[in-house]
DOFI-922695 format. One record per residue: x, y, z of N, C-alpha, C, CB in turn. Coordinates in steps of 0.1 Angstrom, whole numbers, plus 5000, padded with zeros to 4 digits. Atoms other than C-alpha are relative to their C-alpha. Glycine has a CB too. Layout:
// residues N
XYZXYZXYZXYZ ...
This chain:
// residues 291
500750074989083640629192500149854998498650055002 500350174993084140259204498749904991499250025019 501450074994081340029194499449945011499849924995 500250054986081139909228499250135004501549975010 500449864992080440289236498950004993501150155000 501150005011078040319206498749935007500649924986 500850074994076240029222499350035010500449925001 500249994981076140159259499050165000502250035011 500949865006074840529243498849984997500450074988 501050035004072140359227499349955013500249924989 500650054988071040169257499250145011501449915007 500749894990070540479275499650064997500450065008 501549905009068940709248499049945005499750004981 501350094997066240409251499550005012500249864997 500350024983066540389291498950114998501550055014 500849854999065740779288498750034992501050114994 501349975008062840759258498949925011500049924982 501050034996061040509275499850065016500149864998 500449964988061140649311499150174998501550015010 501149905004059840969293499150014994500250074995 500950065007057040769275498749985016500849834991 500950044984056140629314499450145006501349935014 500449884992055740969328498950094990501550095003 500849905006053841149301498449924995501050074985 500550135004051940779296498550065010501249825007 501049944986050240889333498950124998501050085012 500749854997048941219322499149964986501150185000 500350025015047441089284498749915004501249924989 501350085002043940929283499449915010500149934989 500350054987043440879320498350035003501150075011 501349994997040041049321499049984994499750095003 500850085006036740929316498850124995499649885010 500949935001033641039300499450135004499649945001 500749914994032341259324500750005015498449974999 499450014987034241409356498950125007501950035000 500149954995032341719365498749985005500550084995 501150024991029641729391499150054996500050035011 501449905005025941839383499249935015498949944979 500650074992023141739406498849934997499950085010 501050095010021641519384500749874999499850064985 499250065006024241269386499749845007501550085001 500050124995024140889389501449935000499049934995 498650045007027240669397500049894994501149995008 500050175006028040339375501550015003499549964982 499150034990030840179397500349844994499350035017 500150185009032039809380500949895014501450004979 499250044992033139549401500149894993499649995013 499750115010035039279379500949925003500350044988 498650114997036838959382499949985011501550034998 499950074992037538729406500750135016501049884992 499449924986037338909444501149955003499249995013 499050044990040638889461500550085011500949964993 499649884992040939229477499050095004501050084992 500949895000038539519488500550085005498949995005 499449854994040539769503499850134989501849995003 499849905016041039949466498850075000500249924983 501249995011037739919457498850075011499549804992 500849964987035840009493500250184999500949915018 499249885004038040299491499450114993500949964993 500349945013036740409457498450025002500649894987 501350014998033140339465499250125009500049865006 500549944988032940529499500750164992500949925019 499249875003034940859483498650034993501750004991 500849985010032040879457498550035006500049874991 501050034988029340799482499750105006500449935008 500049904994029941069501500050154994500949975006 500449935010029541299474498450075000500349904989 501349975006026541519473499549974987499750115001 500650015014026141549437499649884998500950034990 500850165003025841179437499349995002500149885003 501450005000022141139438499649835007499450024982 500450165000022240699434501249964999499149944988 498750105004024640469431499749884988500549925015 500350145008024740139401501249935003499750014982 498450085003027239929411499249824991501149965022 500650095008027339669381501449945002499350044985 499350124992028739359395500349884988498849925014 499750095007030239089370501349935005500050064986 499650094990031638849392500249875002499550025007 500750134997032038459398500649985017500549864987 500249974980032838589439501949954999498249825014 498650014996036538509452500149975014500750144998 499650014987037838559489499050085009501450065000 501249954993035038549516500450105007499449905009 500149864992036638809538499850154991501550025008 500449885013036839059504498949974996500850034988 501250005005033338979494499150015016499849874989 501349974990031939009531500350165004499849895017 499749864997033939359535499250074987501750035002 501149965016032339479500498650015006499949844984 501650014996028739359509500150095011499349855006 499949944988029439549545500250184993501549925011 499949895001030539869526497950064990501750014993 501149915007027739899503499049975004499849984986 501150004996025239779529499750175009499849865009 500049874991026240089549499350144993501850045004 500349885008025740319519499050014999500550034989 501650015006022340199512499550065016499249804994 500450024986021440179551500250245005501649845011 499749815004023140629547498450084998501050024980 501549915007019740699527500150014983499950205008 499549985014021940679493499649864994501750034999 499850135006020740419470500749934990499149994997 498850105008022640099457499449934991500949895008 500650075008021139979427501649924995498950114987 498950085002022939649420499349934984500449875016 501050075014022639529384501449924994499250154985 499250145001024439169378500150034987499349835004 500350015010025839139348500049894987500550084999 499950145010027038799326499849885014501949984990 499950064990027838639358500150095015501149934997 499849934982027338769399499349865009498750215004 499750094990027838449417501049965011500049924995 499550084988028638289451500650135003501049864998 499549894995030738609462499450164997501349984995 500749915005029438839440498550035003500249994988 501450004997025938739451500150095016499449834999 499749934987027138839483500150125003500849975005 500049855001028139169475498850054998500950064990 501749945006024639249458499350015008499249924990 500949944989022639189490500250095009499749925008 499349904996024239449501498850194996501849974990 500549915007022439689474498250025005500349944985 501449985000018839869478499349914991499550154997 501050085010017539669448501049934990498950124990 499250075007019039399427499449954990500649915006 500050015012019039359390500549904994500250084995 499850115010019239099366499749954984499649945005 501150125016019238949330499349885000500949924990 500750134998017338659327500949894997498849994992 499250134999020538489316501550005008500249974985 498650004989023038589344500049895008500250125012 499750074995024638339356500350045016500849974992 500349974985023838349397500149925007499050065004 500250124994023538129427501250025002499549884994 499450034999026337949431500150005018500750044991 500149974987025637999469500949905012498550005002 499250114997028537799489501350045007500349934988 498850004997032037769503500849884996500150025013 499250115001035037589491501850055002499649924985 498749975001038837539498500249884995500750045010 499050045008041337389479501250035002499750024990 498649964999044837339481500549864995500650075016 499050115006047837109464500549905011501450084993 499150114990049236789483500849944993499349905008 499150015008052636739469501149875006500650144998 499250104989053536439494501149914992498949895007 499050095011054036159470500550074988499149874994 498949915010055636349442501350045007499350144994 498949984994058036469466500949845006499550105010 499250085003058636129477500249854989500149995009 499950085007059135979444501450114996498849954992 498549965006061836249433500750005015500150174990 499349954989063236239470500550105004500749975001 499849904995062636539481499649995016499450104993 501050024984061736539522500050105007500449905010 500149894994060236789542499850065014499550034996 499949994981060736919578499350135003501850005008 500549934992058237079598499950035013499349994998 500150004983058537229631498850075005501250085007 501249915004055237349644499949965015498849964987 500450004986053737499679499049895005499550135003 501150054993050637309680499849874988498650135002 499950145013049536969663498650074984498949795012 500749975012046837169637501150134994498350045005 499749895009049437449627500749964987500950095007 499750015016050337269596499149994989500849884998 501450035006046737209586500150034986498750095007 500549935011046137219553501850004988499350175007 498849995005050437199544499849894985501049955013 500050075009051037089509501049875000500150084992 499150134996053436839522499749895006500950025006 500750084990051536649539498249994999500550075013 501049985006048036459531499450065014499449874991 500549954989045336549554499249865008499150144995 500550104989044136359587498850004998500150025013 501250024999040936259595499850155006499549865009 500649834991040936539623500550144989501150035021 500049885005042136809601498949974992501350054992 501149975012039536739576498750075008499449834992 501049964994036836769604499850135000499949975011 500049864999038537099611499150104989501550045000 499849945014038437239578498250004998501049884986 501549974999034537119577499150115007499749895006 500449944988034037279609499550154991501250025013 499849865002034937619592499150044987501650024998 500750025011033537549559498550065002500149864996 501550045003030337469571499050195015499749745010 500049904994030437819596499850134992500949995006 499949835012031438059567498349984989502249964982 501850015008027837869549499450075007499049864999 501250014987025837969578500450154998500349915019 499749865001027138319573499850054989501150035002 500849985014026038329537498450005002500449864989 501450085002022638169540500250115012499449795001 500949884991022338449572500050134996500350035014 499749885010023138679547499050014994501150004990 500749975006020638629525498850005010500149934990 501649934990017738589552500050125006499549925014 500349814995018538919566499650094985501750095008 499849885010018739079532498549964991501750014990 501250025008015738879510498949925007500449924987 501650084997012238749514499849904998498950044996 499950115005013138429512499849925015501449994991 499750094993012338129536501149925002499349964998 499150065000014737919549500249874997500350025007 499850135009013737629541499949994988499449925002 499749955012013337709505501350074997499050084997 498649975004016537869504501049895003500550115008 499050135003018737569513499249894991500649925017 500350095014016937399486500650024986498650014997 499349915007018937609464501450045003499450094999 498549994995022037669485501249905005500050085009 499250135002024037369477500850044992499349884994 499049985012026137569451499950024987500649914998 500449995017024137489420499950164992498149924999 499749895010024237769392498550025001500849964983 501549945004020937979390500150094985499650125013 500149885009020138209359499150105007499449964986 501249885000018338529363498950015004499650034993 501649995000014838459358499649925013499249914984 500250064988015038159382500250065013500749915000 500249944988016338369406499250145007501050005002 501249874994013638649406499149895003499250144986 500750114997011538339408499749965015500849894993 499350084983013038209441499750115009502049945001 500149914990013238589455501350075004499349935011 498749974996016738609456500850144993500849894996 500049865004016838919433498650045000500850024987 501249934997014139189430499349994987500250155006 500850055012013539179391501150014987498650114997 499450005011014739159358500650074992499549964996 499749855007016639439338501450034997499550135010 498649985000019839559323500350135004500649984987 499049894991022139809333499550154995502149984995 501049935004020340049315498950045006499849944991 501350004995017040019329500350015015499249884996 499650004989019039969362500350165003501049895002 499749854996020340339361498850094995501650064992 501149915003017040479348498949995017499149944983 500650054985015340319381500550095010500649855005 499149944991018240449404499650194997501649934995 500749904999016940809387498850055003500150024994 501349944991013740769392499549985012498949974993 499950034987014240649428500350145010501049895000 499549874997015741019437499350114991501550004998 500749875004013341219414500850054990499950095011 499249945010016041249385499149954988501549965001 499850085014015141209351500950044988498649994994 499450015009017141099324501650085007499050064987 498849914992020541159349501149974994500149985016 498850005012024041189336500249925012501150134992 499450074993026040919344501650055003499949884993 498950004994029440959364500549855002499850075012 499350124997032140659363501450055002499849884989 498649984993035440659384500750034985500649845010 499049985011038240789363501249845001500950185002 499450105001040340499351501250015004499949964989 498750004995043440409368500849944987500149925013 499050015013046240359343501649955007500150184990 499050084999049340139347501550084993499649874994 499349995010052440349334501649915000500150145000 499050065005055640239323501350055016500250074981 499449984993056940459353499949935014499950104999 500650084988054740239380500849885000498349974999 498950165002056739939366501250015005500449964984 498450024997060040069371500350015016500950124992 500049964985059340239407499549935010499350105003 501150054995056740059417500549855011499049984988 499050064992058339859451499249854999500350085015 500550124996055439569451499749964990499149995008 500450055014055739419415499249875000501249984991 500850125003054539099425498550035003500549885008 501949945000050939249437499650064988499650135011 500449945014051139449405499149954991501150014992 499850085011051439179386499049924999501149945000 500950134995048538979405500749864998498549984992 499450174998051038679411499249955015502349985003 500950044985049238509439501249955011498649834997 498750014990051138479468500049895004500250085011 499150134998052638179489498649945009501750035010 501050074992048838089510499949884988498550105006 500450085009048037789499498049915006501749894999 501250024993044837739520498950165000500749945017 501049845003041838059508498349864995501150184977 501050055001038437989517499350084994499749955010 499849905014036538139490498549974998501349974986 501349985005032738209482500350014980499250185007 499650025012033838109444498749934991501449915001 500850095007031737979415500949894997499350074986 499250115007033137629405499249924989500549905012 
């Protein structure tokens, strides 16, 4: 045999091990602790990292939900918030579940700010360390303006556009007086939808709440203080609550079985760049974010 051939054999033993590694990858240490139903059961549901999506995660929430055996819900939120339409669809699902008769015990965990805080008023009762990082209560966008840089290496750029605001926000270009207004406009709309978030959901005044909803970072304690959560407690104490709220004690916990990435999702898998979380081509996301 060739070495050329030798070479080309090898290549595809390997093709063939690893695609048989991917497939058997899927079925190997996918499930979690505890899958089968009792009627004792509480769920602990995690919601982590930066929001950018809620379809997945709504999804996952509402299947569970609807579950008799599920007694309570814990969704434990460790969060510094993301993209306001995926953190007001979140809050919207798990206000529904609470609003059902099923309770949402929300228990913050290092951090559940600005987005994440949003999801939580959502929850029958909200939990906290005394040193979670919270608050953050706000809106901001951000985006690159690549004007002068472009023209200093002479690059130049041509926009054709229906209306005089459809470039708003273009990295090619700085921004006007009137786009800025715009941008305010919207900014200061998506606040007003926060701050009516929390007066419907806490016992909080309003004028004492925009004394605090400027953005600044809260801890924990401060914010059982203020009213903005209900009390103090870890995740622990949060799912013992959630049992004795439904008359359980000492209830087994249930958590989603873990999704698993195999080696076969890589190769098939038609939307690698979502896979991958490359962020895509917007360059304008208004965003309940901690900064």
């Amino acid at each position: 045999m060739k070495k050329s051939d030798k070479i080309f054999s090898g290549i595809i033993i390997g093709l063939v091990a690893l695609l048989f590694i991917g497939l058997i990858s899927g079925f190997i240490g996918s499930s979690n602790s505890k899958t089968d139903l009792s009627d004792q059961d509480v769920l602990v549901i995690k919601l982590q990292g930066t929001i950018t999506t809620s379809g997945k995660f709504v999804k996952k929430l509402r299947k569970y939900a609807e579950k008799d055996d599920i007694k309570a819900i814990v969704l434990r939120v460790n969060s510094p918030g993301g993209s306001v339409g995926a953190s007001q669809e979140i809050y919207s699902a798990v206000k529904n579940i609470r609003k059902s008769g099923k309770p949402v015990i929300v228990s913050m965990g290092s951090t559940c700010a600005s987005g994440g805080y949003y999801v939580a008023l959502g929850g029958s009762k909200i939990m906290a360390n005394p040193g979670t990082v919270t608050g953050s209560i706000g809106v901001i966008v951000n985006f690159p303006v690549f004007e002068e840089l472009m023209n200093k290496v002479g690059i130049e750029g041509n926009t054709i556009k229906s209306g005089k605001y459809k470039d708003t926000g273009s990295p090619m270009r700085k921004m006007t007086e009137s786009d800025s207004l715009r941008f305010k406009k919207i900014v200061e709309e998506l606040y007003g939808q926060f701050v009516n978030a929390i007066i419907e959901e806490r016992p909080i005044k309003q004028d004492k709440l925009k004394e605090v909803a400027d953005g600044r970072v809260l801890t924990g304690q401060t914010a059982e203080r203020l009213g903005l959560i209900d009390t103090l407690g870890t995740l622990h104490e949060a799912v013992n609550y959630a049992g004795d709220i439904v008359g359980v004690q000492n209830p087994d916990i249930v958590r989603p079985k873990k999704e698993r990435t195999t080696l076969l999702d890589l190769l098939l898998k038609k939307d690698i760049k979502q896979m991958l979380n490359i962020k895509n081509e917007q360059t304008v996301k208004f965003k309940y974010l901690l900064k």
